[in-house]
N, CA, C and O atoms as a MOPAC input file, in Angstrom:
PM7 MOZYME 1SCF
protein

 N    -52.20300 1    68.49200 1    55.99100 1
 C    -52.81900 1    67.23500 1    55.59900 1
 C    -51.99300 1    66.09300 1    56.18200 1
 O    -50.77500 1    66.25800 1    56.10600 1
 N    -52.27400 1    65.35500 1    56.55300 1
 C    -52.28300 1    64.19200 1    57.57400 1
 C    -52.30300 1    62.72100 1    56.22700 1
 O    -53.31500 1    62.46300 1    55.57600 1
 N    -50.99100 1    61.96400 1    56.07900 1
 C    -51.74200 1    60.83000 1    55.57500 1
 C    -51.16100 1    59.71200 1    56.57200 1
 O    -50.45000 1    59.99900 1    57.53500 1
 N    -51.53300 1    58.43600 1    56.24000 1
 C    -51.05100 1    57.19800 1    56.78100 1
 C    -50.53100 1    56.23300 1    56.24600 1
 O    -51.18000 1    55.55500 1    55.45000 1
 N    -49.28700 1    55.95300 1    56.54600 1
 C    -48.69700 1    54.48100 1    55.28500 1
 C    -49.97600 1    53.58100 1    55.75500 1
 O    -50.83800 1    53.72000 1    56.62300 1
 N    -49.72900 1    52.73200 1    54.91000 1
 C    -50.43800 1    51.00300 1    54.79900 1
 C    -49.73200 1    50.35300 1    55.30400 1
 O    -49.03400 1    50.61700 1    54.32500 1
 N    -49.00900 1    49.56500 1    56.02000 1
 C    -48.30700 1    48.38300 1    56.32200 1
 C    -48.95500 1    47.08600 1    56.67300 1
 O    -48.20800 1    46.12300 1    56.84300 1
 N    -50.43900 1    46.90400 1    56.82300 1
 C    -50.93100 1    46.17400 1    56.55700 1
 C    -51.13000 1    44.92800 1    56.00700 1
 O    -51.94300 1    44.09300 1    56.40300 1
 N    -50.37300 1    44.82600 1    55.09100 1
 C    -50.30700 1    44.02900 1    54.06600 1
 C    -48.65000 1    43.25000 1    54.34100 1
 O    -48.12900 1    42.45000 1    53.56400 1
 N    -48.19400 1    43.62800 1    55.34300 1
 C    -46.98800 1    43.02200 1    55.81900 1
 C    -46.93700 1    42.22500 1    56.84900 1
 O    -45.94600 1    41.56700 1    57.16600 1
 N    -48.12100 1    42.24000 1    57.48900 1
 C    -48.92700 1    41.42900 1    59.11700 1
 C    -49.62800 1    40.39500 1    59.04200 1
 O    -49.83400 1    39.59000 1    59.95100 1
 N    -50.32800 1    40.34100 1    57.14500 1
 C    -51.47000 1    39.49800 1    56.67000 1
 C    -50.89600 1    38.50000 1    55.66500 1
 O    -49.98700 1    38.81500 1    54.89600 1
 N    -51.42200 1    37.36000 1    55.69300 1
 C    -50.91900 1    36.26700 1    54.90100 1
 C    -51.17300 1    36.55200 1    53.27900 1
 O    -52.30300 1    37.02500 1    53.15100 1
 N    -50.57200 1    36.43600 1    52.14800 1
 C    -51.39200 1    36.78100 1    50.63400 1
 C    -52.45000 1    35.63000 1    50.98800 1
 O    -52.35200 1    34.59800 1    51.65100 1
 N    -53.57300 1    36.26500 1    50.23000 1
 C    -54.16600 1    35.03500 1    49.77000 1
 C    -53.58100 1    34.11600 1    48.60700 1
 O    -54.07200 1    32.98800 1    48.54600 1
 N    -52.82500 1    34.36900 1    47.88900 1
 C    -52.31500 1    33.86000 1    47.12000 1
 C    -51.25800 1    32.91900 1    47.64200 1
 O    -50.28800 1    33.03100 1    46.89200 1
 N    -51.10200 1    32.36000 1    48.25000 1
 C    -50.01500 1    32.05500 1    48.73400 1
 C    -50.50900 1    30.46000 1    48.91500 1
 O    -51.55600 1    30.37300 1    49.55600 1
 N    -50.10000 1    29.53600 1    48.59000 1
 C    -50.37100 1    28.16800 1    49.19200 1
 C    -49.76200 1    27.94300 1    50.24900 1
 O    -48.85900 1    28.60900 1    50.75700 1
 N    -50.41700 1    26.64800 1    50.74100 1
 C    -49.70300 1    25.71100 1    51.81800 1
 C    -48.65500 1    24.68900 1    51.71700 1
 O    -49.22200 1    23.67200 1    51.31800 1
 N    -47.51300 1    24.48000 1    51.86800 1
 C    -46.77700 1    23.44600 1    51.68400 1
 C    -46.46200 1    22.14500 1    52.54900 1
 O    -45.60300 1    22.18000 1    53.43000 1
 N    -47.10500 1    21.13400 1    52.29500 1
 C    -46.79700 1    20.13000 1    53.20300 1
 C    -46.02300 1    19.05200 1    52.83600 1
 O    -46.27600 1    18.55800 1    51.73700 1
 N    -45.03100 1    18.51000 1    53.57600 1
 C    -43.98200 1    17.81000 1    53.04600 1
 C    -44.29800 1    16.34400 1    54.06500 1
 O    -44.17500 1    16.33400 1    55.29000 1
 N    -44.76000 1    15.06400 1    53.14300 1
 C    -45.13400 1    14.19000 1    53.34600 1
 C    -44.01700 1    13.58500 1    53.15800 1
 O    -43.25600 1    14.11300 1    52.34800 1
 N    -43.44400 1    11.93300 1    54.03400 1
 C    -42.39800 1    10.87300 1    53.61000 1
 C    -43.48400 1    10.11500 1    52.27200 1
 O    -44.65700 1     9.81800 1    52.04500 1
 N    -42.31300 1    10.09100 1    51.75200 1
 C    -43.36100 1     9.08100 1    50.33400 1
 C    -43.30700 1     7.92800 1    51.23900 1
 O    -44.45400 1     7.58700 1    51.52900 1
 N    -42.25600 1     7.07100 1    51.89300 1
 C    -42.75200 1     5.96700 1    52.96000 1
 C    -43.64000 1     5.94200 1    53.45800 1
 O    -43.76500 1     4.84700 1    54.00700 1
 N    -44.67300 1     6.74800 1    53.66900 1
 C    -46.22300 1     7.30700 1    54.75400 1
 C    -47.30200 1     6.94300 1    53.81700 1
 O    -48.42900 1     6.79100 1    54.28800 1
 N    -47.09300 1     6.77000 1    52.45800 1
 C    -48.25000 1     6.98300 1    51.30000 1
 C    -48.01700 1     5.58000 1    50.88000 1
 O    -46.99400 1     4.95200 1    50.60800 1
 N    -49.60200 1     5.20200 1    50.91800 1
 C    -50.11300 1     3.87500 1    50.37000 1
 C    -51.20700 1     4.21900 1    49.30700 1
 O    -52.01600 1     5.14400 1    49.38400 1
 N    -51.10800 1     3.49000 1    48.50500 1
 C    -52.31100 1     3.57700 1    47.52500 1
 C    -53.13800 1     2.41300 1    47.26900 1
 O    -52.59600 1     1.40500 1    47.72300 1
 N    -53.78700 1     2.27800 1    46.94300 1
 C    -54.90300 1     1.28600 1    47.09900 1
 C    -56.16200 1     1.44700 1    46.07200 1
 O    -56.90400 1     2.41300 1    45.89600 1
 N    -56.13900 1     0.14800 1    45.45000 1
 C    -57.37600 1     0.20400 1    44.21500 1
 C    -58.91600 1    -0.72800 1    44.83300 1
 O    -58.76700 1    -1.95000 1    44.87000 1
 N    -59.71400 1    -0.41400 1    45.09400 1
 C    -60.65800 1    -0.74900 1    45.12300 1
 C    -61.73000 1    -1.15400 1    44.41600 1
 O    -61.79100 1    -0.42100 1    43.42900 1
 N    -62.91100 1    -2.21200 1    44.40300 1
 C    -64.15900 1    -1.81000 1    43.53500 1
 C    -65.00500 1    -1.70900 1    44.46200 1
 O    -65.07200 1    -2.06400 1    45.63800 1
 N    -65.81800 1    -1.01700 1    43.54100 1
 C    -66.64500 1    -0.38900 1    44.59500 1
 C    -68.34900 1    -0.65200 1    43.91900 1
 O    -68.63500 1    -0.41500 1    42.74500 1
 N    -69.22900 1    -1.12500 1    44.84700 1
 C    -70.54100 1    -1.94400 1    44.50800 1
 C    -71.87100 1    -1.25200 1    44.49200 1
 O    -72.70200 1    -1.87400 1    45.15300 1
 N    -72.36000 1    -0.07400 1    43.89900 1
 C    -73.75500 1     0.26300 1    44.05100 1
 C    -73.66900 1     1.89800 1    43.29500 1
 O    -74.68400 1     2.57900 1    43.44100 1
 N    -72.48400 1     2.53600 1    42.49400 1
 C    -72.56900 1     3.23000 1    41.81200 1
 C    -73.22400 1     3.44500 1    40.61600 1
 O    -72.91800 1     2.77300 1    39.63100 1
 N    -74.27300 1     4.47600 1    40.55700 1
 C    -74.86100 1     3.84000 1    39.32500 1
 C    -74.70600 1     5.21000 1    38.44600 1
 O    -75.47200 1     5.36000 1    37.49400 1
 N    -73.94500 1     5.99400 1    38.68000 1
 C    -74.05500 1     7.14800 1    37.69700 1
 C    -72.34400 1     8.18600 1    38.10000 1
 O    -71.54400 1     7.83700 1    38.96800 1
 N    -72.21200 1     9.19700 1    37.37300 1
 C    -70.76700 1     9.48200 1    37.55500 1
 C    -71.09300 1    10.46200 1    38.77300 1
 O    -70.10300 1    10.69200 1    39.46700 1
 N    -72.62700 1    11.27700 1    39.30300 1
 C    -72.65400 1    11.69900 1    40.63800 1
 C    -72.27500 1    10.29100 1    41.82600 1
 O    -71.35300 1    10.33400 1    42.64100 1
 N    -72.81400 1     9.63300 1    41.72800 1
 C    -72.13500 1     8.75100 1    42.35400 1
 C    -70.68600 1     8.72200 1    42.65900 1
 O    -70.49600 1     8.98300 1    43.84700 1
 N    -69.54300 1     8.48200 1    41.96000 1
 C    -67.99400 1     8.68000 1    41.88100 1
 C    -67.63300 1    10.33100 1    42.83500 1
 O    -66.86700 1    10.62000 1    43.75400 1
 N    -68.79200 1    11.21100 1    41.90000 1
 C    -68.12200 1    12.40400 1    43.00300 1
 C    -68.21800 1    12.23600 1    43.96200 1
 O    -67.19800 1    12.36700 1    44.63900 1
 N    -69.57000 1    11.81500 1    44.68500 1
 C    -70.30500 1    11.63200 1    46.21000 1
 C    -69.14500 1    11.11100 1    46.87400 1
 O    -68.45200 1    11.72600 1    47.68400 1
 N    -68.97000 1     9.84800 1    46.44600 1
 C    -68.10000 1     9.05600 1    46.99800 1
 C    -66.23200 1     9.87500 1    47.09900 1
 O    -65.63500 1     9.69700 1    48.16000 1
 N    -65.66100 1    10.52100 1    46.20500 1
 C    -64.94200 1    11.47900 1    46.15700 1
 C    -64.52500 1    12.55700 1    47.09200 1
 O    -63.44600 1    12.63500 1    47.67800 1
 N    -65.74400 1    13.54900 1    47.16200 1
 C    -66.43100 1    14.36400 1    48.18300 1
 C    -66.28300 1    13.86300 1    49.30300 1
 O    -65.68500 1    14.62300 1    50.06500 1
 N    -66.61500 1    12.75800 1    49.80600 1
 C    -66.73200 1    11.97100 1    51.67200 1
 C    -65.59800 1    11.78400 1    52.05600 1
 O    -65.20300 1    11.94000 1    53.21200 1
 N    -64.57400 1    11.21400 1    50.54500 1
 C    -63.26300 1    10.82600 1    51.03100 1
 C    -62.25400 1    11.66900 1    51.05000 1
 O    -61.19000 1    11.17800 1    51.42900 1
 N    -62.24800 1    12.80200 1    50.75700 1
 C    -61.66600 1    14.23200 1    49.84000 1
 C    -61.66100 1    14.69700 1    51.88600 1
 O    -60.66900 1    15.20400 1    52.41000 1
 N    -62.73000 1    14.42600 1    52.53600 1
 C    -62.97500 1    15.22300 1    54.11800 1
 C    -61.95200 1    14.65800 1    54.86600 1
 O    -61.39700 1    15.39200 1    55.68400 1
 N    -61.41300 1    12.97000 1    54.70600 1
 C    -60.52300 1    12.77700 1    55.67200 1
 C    -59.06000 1    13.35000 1    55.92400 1
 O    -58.41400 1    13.70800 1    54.93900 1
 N    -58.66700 1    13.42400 1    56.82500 1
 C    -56.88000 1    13.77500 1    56.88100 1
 C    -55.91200 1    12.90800 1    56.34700 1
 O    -55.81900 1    11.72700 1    56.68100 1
 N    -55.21600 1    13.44500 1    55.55500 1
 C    -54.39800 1    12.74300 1    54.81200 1
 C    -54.74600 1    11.65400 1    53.54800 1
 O    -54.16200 1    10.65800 1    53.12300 1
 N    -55.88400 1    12.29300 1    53.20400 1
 C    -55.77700 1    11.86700 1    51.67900 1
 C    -55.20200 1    12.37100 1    50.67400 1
 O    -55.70500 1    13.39400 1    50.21100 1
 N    -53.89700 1    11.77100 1    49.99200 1
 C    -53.23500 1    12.65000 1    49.04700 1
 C    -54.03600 1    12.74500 1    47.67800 1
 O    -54.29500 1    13.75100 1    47.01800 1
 N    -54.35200 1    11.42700 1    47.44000 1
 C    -55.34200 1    11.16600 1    46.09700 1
 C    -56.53300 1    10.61300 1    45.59600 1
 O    -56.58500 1     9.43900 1    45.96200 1
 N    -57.27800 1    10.85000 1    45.08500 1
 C    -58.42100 1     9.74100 1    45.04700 1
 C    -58.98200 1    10.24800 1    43.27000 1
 O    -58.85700 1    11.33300 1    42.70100 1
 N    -59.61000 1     8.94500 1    42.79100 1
 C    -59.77100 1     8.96800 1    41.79900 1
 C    -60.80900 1     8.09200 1    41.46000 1
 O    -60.34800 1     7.00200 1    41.12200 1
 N    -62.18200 1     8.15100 1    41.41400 1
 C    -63.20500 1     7.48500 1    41.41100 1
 C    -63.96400 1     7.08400 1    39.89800 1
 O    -64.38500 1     7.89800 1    39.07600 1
 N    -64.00000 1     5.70300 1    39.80300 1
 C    -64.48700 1     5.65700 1    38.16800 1
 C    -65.44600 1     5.24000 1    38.56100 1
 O    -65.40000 1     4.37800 1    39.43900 1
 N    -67.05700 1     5.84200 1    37.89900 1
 C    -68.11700 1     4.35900 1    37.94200 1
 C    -68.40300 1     3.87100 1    36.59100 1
 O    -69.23400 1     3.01000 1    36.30100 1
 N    -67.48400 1     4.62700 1    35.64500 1
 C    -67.59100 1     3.21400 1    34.46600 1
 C    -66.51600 1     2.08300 1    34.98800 1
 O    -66.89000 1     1.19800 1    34.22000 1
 N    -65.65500 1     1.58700 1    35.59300 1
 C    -64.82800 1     0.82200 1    36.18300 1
 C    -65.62100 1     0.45700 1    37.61100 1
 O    -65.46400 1    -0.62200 1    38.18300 1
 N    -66.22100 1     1.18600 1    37.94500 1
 C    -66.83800 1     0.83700 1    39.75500 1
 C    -65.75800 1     0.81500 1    40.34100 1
 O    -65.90400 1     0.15800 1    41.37200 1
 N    -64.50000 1     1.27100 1    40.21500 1
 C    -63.12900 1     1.28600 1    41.39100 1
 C    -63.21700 1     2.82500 1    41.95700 1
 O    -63.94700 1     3.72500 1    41.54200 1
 N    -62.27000 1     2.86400 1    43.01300 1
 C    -61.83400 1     4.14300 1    43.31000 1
 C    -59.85300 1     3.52200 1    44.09400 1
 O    -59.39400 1     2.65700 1    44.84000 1
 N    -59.36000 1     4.71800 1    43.23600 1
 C    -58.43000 1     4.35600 1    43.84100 1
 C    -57.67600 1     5.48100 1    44.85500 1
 O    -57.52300 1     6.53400 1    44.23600 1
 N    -57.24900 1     5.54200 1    46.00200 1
 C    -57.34500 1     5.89600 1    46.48800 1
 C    -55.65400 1     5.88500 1    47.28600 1
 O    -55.13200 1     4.89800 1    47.80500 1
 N    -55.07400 1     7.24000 1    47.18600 1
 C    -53.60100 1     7.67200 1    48.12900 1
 C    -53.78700 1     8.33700 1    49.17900 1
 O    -54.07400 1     9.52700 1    49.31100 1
 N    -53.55300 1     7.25300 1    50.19700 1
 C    -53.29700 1     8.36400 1    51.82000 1
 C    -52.13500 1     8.02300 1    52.40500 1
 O    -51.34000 1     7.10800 1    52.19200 1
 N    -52.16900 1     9.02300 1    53.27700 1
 C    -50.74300 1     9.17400 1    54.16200 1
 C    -51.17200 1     8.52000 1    55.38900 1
 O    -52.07000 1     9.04700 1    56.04600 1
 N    -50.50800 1     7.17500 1    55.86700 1
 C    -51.29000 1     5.71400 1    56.75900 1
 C    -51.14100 1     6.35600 1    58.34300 1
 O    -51.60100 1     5.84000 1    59.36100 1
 N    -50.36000 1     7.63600 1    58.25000 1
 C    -50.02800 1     8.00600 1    59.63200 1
 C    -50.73000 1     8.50200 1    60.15600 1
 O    -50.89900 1     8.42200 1    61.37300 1
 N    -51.67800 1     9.52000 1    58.97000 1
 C    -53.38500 1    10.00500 1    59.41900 1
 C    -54.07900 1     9.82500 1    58.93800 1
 O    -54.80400 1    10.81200 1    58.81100 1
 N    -54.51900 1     8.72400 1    58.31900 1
 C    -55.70300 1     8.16300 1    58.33200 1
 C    -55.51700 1     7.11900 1    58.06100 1
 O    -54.62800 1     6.95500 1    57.22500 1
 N    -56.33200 1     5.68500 1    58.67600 1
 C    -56.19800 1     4.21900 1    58.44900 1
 C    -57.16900 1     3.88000 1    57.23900 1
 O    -58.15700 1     4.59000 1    57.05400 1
 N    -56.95300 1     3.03200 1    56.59400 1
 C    -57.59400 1     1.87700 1    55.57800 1
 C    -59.50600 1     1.81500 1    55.67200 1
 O    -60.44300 1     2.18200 1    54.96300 1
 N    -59.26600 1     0.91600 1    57.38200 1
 C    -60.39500 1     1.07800 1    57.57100 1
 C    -61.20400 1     2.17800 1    57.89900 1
 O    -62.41100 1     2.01200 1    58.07600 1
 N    -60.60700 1     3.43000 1    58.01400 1
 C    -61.56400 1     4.43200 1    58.28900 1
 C    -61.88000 1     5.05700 1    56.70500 1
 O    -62.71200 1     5.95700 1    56.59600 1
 N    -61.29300 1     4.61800 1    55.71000 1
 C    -61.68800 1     4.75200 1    54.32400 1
 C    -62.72900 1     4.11500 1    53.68200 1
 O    -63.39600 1     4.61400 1    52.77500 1
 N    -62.90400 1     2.74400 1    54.26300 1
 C    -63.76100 1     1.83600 1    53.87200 1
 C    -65.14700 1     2.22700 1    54.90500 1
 O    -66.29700 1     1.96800 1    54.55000 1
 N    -64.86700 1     2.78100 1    56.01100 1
 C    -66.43600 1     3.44000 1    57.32100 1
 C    -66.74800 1     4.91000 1    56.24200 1
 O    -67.85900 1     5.38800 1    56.47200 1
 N    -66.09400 1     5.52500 1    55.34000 1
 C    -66.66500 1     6.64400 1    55.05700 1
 C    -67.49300 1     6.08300 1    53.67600 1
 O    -68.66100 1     6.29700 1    53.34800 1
 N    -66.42100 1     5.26800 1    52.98300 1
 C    -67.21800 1     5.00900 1    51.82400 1
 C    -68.90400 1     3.56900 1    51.87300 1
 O    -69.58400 1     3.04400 1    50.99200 1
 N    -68.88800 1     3.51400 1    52.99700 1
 C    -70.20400 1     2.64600 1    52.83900 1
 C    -70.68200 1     3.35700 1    53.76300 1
 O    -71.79200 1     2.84400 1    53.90700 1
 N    -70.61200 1     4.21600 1    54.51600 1
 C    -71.45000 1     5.24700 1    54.84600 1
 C    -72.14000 1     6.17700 1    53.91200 1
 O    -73.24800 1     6.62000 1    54.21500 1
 N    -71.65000 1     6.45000 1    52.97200 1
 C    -71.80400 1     7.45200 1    52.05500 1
 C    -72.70300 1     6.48200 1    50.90900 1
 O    -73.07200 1     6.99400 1    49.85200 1
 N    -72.98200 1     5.17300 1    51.20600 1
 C    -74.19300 1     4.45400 1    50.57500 1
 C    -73.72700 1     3.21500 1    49.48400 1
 O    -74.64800 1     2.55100 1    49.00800 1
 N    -72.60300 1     2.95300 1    49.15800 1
 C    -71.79000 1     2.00500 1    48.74400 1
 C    -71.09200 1     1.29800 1    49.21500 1
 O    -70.85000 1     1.44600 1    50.41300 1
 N    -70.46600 1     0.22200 1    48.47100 1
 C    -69.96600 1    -0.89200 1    49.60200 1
 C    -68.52300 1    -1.17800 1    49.17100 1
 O    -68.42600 1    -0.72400 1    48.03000 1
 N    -67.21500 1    -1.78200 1    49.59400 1
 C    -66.50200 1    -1.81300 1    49.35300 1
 C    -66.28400 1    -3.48600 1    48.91600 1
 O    -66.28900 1    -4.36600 1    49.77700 1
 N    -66.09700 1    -3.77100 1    47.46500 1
 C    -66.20600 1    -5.69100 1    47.45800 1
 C    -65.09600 1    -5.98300 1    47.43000 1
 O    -64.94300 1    -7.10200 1    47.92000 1
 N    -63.88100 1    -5.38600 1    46.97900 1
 C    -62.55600 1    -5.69600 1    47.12300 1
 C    -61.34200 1    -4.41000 1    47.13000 1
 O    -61.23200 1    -3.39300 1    46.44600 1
 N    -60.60100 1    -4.93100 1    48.12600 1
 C    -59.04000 1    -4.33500 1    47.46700 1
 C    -57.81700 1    -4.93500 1    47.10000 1
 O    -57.15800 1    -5.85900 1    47.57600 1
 N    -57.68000 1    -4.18400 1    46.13900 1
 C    -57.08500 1    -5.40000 1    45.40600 1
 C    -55.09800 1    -3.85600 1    45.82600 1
 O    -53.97300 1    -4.18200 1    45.45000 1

């Protein structure tokens, strides 16, 4: 009888395993916004969801009982204004940042 080790499992990543990325906190800006045409809390996700796709968003946190979203990225990959092209793309408008 013939068997075969496994070693398999020494070549392959766990799935369990996260990713670790080590950001300068100098790189991370945060930024509070309001935000103009939310009318329900799918709304907040939508808007969430669009911004959740760019690179280097560390945080986002969308209220539409407040109409803000506030929002942590890392400025080295991704700019301001390409935050403000996703979120009025996605059907809302940006009236201030405060």
């Amino acid at each position: 009888m013939l068997t075969f080790t496994n070693y398999a499992h020494l070549f392959q990543p766990s799935k369990n395993q996260k990713e670790v990325i080590v950001i300068n906190a100098l790189d991370i800006q945060t930024v509070l916004s309001d935000i103009k045409g939310m009318t329900c809390n799918g709304c907040a996700s939508h808007v969430e969801n669009d911004v959740n796709k760019l690179p280097g968003i560390v945080s986002i946190n969308v209220s539409y009982e407040e109409a803000t979203a506030k929002v942590g990225f890392n400025q080295i990959k991704v700019s301001l204004a390409q935050i403000k092209e996703v979120i009025n793309h996605s059907g809302y408008k940006i009236r201030a940042i405060k």
